[in-house]
C-alpha positions as CSV (number, residue, x, y, z in Angstrom):
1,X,9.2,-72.6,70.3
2,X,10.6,-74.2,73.4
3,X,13.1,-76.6,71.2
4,X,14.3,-73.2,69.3
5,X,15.0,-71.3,73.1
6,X,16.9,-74.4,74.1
7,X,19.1,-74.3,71.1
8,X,20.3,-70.4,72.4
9,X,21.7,-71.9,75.2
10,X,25.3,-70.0,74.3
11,X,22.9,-66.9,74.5
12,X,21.5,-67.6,77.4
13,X,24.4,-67.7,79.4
14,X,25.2,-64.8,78.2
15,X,21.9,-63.4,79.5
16,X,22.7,-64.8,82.7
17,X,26.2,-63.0,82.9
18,X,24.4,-59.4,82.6
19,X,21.8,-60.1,84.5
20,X,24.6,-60.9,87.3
21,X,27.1,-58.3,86.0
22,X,24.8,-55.2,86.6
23,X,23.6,-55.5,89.9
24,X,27.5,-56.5,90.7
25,X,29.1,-53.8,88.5
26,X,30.6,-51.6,91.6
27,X,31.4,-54.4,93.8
28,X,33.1,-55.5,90.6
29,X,35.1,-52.6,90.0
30,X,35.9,-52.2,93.9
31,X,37.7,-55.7,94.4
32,X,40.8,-54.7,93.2
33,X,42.6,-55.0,89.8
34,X,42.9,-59.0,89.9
35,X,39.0,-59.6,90.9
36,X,37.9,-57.2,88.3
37,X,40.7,-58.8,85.5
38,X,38.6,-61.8,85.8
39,X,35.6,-60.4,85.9
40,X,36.7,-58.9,83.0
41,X,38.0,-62.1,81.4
42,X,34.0,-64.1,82.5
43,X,32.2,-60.8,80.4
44,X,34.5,-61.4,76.9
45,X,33.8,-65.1,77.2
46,X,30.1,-64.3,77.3
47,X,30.2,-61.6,74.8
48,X,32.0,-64.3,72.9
49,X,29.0,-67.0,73.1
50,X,26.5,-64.3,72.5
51,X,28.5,-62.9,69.3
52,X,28.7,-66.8,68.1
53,X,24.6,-66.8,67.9
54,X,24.3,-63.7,66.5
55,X,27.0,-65.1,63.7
56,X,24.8,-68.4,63.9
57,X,21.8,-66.7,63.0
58,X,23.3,-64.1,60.5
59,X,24.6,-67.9,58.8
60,X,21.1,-68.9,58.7
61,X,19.7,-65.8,57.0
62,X,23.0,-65.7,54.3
63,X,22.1,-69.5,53.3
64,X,18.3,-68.8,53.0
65,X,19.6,-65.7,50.6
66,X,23.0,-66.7,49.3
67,X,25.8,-64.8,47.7
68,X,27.0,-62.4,47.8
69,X,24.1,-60.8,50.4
70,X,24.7,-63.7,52.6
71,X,28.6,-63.0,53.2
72,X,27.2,-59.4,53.2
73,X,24.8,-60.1,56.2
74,X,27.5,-62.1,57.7
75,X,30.1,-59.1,57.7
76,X,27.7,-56.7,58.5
77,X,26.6,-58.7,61.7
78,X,30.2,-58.4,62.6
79,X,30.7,-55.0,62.6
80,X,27.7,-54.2,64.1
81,X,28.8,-56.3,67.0
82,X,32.1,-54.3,66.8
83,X,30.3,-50.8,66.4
84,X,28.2,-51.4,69.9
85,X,31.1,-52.3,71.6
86,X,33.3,-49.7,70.4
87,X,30.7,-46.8,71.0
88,X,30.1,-47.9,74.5
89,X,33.7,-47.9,75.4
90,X,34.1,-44.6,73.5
91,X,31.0,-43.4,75.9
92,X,33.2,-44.5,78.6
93,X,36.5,-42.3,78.4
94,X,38.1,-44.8,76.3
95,X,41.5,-44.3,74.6
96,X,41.2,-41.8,72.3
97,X,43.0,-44.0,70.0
98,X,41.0,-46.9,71.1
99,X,38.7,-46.9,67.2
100,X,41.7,-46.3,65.5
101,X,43.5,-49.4,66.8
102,X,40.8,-51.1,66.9
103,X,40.0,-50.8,63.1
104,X,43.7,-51.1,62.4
105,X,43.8,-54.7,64.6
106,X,40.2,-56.0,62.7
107,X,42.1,-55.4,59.0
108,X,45.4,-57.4,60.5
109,X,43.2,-59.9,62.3
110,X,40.9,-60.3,58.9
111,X,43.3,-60.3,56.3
112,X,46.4,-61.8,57.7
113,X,44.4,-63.9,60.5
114,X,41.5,-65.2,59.0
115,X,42.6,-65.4,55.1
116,X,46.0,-66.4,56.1
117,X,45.2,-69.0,58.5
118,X,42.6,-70.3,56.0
119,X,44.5,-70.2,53.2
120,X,47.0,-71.7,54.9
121,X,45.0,-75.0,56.7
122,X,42.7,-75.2,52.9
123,X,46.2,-75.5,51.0
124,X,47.6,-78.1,53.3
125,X,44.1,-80.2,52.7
126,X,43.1,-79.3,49.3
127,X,46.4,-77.7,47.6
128,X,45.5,-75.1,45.0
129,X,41.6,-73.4,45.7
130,X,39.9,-71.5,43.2
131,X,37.9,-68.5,44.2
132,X,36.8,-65.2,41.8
133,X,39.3,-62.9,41.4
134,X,37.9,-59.9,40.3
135,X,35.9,-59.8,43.9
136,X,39.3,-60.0,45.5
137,X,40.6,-57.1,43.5
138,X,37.4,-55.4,44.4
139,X,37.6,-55.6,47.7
140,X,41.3,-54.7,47.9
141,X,41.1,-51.1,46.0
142,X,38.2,-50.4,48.4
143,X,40.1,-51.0,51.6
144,X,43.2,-49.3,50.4
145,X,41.1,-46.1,49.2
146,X,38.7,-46.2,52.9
147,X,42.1,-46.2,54.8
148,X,43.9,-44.0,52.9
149,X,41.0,-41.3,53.6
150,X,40.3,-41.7,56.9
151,X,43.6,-43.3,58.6
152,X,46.2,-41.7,56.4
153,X,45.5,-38.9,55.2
154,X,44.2,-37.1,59.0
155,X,47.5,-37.0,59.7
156,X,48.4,-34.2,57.6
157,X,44.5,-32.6,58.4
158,X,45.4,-29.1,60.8
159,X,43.7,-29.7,64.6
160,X,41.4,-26.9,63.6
161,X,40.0,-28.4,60.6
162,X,39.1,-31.7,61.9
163,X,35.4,-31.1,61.9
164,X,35.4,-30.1,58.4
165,X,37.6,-33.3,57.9
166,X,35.5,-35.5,59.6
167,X,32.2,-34.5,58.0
168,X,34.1,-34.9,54.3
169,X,34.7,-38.2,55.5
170,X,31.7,-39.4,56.8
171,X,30.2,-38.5,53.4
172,X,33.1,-40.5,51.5
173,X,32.7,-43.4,52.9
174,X,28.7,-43.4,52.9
175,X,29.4,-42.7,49.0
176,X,32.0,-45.1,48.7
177,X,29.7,-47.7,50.3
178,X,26.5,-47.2,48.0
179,X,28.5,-47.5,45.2
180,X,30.3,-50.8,46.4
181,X,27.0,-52.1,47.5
182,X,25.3,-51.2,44.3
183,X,28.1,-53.2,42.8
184,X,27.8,-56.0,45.0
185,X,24.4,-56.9,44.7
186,X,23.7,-55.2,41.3
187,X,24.9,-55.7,38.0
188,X,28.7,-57.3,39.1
189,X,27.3,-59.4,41.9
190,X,29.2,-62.2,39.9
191,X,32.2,-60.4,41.2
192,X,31.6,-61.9,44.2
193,X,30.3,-65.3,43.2
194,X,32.1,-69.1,41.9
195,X,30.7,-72.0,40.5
196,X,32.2,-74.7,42.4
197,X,32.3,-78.1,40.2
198,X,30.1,-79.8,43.1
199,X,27.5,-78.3,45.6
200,X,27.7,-79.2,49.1
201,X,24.1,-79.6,50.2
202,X,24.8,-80.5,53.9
203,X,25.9,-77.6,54.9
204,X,29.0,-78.6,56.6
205,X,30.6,-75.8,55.5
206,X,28.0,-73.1,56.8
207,X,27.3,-72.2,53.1
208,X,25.5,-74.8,51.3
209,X,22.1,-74.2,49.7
210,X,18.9,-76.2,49.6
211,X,16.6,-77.5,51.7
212,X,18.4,-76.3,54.8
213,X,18.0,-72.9,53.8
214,X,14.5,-73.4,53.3
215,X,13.9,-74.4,57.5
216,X,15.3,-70.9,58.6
217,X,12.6,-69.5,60.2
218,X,13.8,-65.4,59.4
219,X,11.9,-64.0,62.2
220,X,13.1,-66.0,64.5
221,X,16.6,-65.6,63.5
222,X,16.0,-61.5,63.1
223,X,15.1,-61.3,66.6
224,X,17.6,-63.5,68.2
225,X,20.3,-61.8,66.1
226,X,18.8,-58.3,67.4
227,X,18.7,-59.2,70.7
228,X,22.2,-60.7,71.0
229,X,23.5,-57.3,69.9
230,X,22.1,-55.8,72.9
231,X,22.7,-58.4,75.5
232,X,26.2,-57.6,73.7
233,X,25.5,-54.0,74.4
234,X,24.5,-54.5,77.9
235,X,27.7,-56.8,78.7
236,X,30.4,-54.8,77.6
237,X,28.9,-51.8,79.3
238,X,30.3,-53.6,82.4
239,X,33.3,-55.3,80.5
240,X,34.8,-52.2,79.3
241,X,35.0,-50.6,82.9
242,X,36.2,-54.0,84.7
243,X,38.9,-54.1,82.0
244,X,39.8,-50.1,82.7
245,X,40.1,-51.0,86.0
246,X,42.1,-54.7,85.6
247,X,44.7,-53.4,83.0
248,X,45.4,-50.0,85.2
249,X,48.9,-49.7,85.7
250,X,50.3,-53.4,84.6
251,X,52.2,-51.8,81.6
252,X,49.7,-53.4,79.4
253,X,49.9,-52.6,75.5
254,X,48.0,-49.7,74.7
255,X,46.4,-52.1,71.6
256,X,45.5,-54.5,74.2
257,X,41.8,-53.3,74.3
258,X,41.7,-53.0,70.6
259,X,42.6,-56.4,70.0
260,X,40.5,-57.8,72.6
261,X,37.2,-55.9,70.7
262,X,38.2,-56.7,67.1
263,X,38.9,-60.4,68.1
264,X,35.3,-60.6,70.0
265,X,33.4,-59.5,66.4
266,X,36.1,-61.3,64.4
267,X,35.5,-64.6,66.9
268,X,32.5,-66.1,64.6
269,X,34.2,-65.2,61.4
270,X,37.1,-67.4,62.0
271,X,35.5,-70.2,62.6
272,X,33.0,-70.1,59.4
273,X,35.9,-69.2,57.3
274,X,38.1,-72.1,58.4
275,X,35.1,-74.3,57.9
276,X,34.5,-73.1,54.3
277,X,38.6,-73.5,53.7
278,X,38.2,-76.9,54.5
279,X,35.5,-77.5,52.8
280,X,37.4,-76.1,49.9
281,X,35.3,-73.0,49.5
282,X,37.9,-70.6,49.3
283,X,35.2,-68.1,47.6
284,X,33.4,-67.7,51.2
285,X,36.8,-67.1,52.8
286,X,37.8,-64.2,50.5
287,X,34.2,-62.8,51.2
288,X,34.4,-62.6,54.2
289,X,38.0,-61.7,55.0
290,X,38.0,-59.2,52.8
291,X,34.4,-58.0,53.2
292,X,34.6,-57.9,57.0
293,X,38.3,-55.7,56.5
294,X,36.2,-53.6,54.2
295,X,32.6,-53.1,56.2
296,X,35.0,-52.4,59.3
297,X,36.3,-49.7,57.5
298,X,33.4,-48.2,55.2
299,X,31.1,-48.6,57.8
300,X,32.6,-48.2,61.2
301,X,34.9,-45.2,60.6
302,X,31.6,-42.6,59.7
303,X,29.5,-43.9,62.8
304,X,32.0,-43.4,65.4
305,X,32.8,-39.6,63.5
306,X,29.9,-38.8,64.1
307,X,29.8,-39.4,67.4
308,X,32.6,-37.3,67.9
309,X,30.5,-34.4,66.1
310,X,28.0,-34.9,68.2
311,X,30.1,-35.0,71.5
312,X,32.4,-32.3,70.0
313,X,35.3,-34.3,71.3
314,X,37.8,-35.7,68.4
315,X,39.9,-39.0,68.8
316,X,42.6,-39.9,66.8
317,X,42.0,-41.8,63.8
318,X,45.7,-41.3,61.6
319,X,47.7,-44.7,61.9
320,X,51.3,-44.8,63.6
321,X,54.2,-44.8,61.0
322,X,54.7,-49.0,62.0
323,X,51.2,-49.3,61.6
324,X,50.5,-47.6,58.1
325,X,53.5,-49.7,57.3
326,X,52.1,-53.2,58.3
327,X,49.0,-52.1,56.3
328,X,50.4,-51.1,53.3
329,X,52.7,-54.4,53.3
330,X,49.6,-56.6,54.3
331,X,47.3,-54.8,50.8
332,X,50.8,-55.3,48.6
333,X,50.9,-59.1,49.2
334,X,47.0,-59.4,49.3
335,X,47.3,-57.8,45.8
336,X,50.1,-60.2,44.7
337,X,48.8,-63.5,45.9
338,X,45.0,-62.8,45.1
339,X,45.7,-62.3,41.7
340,X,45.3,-65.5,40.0
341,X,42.2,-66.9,41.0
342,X,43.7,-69.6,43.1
343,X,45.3,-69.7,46.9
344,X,47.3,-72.0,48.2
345,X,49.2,-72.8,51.4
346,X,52.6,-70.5,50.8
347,X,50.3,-67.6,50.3
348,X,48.8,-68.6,53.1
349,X,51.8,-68.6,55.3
350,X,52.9,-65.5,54.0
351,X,49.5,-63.7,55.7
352,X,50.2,-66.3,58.8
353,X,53.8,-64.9,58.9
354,X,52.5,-61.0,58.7
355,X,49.7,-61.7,61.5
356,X,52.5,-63.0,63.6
357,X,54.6,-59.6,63.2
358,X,51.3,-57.9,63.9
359,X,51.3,-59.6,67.3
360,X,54.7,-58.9,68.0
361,X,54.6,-55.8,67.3
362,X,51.5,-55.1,69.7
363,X,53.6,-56.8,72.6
364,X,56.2,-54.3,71.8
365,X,53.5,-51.7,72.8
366,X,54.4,-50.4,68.9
């Protein structure tokens, strides 16, 4: 027991940052805009370390099931990373169009980030890498049919109606999810499957199977990755006023904040995807890019509805003209270049290239 506590050392720093963030929140806050910028800055970086052990421990419990449940537990550990942070921030007098960009900057960030920067760095090491393609087009339709509803098609829904609108969503994507998941780990799991020519045992590539899976002690890895969401909970209480506070009136992007809490969730899936891309397990890539665009979507949009429901305060959910653009550009070349059961570094590139405009485009405050 004592070995396995001094492997979460990542989580207990983390720890220590709330424990000295909460006592300190108004002396935080009171400091001035630079003092609480970098306290600000100190509470991502832990949220960061204590999102990596929940992702650690979400790894753990995907190689002792395997695919496609384990990418599944992986994406879902994500977003539920993403969907504490976002509601506390929400609870806070956020933006109104804070989960709108924020679900908007996770699909750019997943698709043309992770998958492109994957893609990209596997083809330059491994040229052509097969993957299934059917789970590709899959996941594609899905995302493309989640956002239409609820990021589209809102913007033609009268102010009056949005209750009505909101509850026909909720249910829509609840429905859209049982099916998908009934698909996933039911009859066309295969979907989401490939036979590689040769197993990688080690686990190097956070995705092998055998007799490391069997040392996962699941309790152990349920209750760290259960309590890292709340220490994540706890820390971002504080982060998300400190950053209020430090951004106030520098001319900041509005995204700003929304890239900042997508990049947090999306922190851990970067770095298993790039290891799986190198390990030339393009499969795990798709999985998880796509199935982390698509959980973010499905899942996150009829949570933080209901919220609003609840609070009887709506937000805005319909995309910007330049961002229903970038989307619709970013699921047309995802459809073209996962086609063919094979990536390769120019379709990688091509994501890179779109990620990039993404960027630019936030620093343009568009």
């Amino acid at each position: 027991m004592l070995n396995a506590i001094k492997q979460e050392y990542w989580l207990l720093l983390a720890v220590l940052a709330a424990l000295i963030a909460l006592p300190m929140e108004h002396a935080l806050l009171g400091h001035g805009q630079v003092i609480a910028l970098a306290g600000a800055v100190a509470l991502i970086a832990a949220i960061v370390c204590a999102s990596l052990r929940v992702a650690h421990h979400a790894e753990q419990l995907a190689e002792r099931v395997g695919d496609p449940y384990g990418t599944m537990i992986l994406t879902l550990s994500a977003v539920l990373v993403e969907v504490v942070i976002l509601a506390i921030m929400m609870s806070n007098q956020a933006s109104p169009t804070l989960v709108r960009d924020t679900i908007y900057s996770a699909v750019m960030l997943d698709i043309n980030g992770i998958l492109g920067l994957a893609a990209l760095m596997g083809g330059l090491k491994h040229g052509e890498q097969p993957y299934n393609d059917d789970s590709a087009r899959s996941y594609s339709v899905m995302i493309l049919t989640a956002m239409g509803i609820s990021m589209v098609v809102p913007e033609f829904i009268p102010e009056s109606d949005w209750k009505a609108y909101s509850m026909f969503t909720i249910g829509a994507m609840l429905v859209l999810y049982a099916v998908f998941l009934r698909m996933q780990v039911g009859p066309h799991s295969y979907f989401f499957s490939y036979s590689y020519p040769e197993k990688k045992h080690r686990g190097g590539d956070g995705h092998g199977h055998g007799e490391q899976g069997s040392e996962v002690n699941v309790a152990w890895s349920i209750g760290v990755l259960v309590f890292g969401v709340i220490v994540i909970g706890v820390l971002a209480e504080v982060m998300s006023l400190a950053l209020d506070v430090g951004l106030e009136g520098t001319g900041a992007p509005p995204v700003l904040t929304a890239i900042v809490v997508a990049g947090i969730s999306a922190a851990p899936e970067i770095l298993t995807a790039l290891r799986a891309a190198l390990a030339n397990r393009m499969q795990s890539v798709v999985n998880i890019a796509l199935g982390a665009s698509l959980s973010t979507v499905i899942l996150t949009v009829p949570v933080m509805e209901a919220m609003a429901l609840y609070s009887g305060q709506p937000f805005q959910m319909a995309m910007t003209p330049v961002q229903t653009v970038m989307v619709f550009i970013t699921l047309i070349v995802c459809a073209i270049n996962l086609n063919d059961g094979e990536t390769n570094a120019i379709e990688g590139m091509t994501h890179f290239v779109l990620f990039a405009t993404f960027i630019m485009l936030a620093m343009l405050g568009l």
